[in-house]
N, C-alpha and C positions, 0 to 999 in steps of 0.2 A: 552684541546679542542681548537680548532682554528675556527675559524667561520669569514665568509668575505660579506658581500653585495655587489653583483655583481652589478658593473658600468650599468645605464639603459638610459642615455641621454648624447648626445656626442659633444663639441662642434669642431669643426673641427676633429682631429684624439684624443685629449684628453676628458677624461673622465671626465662630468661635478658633480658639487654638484646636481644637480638638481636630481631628483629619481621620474622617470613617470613608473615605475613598482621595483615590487620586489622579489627576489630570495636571500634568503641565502643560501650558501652551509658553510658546516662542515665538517673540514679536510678533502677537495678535493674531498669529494666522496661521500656526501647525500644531497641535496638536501632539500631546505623546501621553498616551492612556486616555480614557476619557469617564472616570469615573463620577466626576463631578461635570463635565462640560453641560450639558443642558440646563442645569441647575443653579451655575454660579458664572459661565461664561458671560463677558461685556457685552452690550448690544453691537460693537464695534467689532467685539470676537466672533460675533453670533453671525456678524454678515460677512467676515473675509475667514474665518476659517472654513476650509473643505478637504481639509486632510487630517487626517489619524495615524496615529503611528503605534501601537500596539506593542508592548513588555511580554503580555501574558493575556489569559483569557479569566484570570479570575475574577468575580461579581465586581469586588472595588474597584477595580482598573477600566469595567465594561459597563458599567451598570446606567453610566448616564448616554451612550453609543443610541442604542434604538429611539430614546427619547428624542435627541439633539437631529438625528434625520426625520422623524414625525415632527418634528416643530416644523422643519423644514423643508419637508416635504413639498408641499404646491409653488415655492416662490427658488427653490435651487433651478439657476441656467446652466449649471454642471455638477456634476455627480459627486456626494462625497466619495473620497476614496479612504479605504483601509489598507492599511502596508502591516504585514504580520506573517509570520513565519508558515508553513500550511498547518501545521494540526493547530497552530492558534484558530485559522481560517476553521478549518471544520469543527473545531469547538462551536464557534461562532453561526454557522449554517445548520447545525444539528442539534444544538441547544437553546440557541435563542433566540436567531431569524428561520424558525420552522415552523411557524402557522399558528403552533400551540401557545407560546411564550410570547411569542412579537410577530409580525408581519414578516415575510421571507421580503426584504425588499431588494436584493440582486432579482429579481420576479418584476420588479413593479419599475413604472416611470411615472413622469408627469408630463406636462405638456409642452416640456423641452428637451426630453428624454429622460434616460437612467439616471434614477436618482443613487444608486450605490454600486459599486465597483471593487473588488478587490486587486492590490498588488501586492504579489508572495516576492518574500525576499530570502533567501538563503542564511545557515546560520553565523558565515563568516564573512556574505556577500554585501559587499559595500552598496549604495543607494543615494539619489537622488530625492527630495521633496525642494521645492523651491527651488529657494536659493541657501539650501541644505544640504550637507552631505553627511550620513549617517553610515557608521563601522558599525555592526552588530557583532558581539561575542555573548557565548549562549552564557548562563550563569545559574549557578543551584539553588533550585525550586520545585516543589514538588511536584508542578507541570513543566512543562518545557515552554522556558522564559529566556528573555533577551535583555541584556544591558548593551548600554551603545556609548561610543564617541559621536559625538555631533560637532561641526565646524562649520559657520559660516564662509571660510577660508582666509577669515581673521583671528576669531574666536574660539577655542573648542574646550567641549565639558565630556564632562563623564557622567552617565547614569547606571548604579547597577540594577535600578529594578528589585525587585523581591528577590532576596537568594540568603545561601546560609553561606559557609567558608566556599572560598574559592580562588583557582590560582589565572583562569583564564582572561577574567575580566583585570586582574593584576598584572601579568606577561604584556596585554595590550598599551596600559594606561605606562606603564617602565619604558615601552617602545615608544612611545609616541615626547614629542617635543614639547612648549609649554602648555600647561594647561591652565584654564583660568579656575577651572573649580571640579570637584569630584563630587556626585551626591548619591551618599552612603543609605540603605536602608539600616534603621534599626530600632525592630517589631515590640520586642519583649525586654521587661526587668531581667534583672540576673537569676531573681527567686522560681523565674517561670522557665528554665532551662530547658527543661526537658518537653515542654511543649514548641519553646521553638527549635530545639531538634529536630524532633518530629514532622513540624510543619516546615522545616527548612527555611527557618529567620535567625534573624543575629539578635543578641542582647550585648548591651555595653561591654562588657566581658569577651566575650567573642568577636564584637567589633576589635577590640584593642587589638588580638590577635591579626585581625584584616589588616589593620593599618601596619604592623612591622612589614608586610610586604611589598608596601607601597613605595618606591623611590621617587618621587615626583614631591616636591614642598607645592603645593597650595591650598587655597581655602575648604576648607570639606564641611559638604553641607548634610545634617542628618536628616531622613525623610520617613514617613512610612510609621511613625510613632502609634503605635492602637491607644486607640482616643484614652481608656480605663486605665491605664499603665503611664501617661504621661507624666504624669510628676515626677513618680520613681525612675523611668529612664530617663528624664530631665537632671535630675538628682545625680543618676550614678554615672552622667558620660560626663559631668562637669568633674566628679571624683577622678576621672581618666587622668584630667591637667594637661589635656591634647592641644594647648596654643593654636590650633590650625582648626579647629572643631566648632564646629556654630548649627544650633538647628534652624532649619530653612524655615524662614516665618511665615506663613500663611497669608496667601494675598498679596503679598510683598512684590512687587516689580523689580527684578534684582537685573543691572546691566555690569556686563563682562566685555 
């Protein structure tokens, strides 16, 4: 399994560390967020992805969706699809494919049909994309958000997506058998506590917390870093001294 974090902040024509949204894609062609996909995706990804896989419906995780199907609009022979939970789905139909923000394109074709499609998936309910199979467990966020086990049915990972403490995405990742990698959100410094409270993120501090409930040994990758903050959370998860802790590098093509 190959898996890459599309570049989301640019400085001149180079791709910075910095990550003000997020989209991972999976061996060039699924999709999971797409907050940077129209923006940063390969001309390679641009023609074999047609699936999304959606966490959550907020701006970073969506922002590049409408885009990525107007690119693609006239020259799609099949429809993208979105996979998301339903209120992700109605977020998405009543906020930002509603006429006023973007085009409604579940509305629209082209001249080989529907250019967009959704599939609702339940929040325990297992899923097919590909040659995918995707476990959703819900996880804490201040909208209702999904982390998932992914398996080629060689390889499986973990994503939690945006959330604060939590034991469900933990119960799953204990039950399950090898994993090749976990990848951890973590938003805020330690000094900014109380706003990822609030906002239901983790800081270095609260991470460490997370990981005592993990019984699984493998690599954990940190994601989700707000661009402003990066040094300092760079800084304090190194102070952890978590041997198993790596931030997930931007662009990088990581195989599992």
């Amino acid at each position: 399994m190959k898996l890459q974090l599309l570049p989301s902040t640019f400085d001149a024509e180079t791709a910075s560390l910095r990550q003000h949204l997020t989209c991972f894609v999976i061996d060039d062609l699924i999709a999971i967020d797409a907050g940077s996909l129209a923006m940063a995706a390969s001309p390679l990804q641009l023609q074999r992805i047609r699936d999304v896989v959606l966490t959550h419906a907020h701006l970073d995780h969506i922002a590049g969706l409408p885009l990525f199907i107007d690119d693609l609009f006239s020259s799609l022979s099949e429809p993208v699809t979105i996979y998301a939970t339903e209120p992700v789905m109605q977020t998405l139909e009543r906020d930002i494919f509603n006429w006023s923000v973007y085009p409604r394109f579940s509305e629209l074709s082209n001249a080989n049909g529907p250019v967009l499609k959704y599939s609702t998936f339940g929040e325990a309910e297992r899923f097919t994309v590909k040659h995918l199979t995707f476990q959703p467990v819900p996880v804490n966020h201040k909208v209702p958000s999904t982390g998932f086990l992914v398996s080629d049915g060689r390889t499986t990972i973990a994503l939690s997506g945006d959330t604060a403490e939590m034991d469900g995405f933990w119960n799953l990742i204990n039950s399950t058998g090898d994993l090749a990698a976990i990848f951890l959100e973590c938003a805020f410094p330690n000094e900014l506590e109380e706003l990822a409270r609030v906002s239901h993120h983790l800081t270095p501090r609260r991470m460490k917390l997370e990981l005592e409930k993990c019984e699984r040994s493998c690599p954990i990758f940190v994601v989700n870093l707000k661009p402003m903050y990066r040094d300092s959370i760079v800084k304090q998860l190194a102070e952890l001294n978590e041997p198993d802790l790596t931030i997930l590098q931007v662009g990088k093509a990581y195989d599992f």
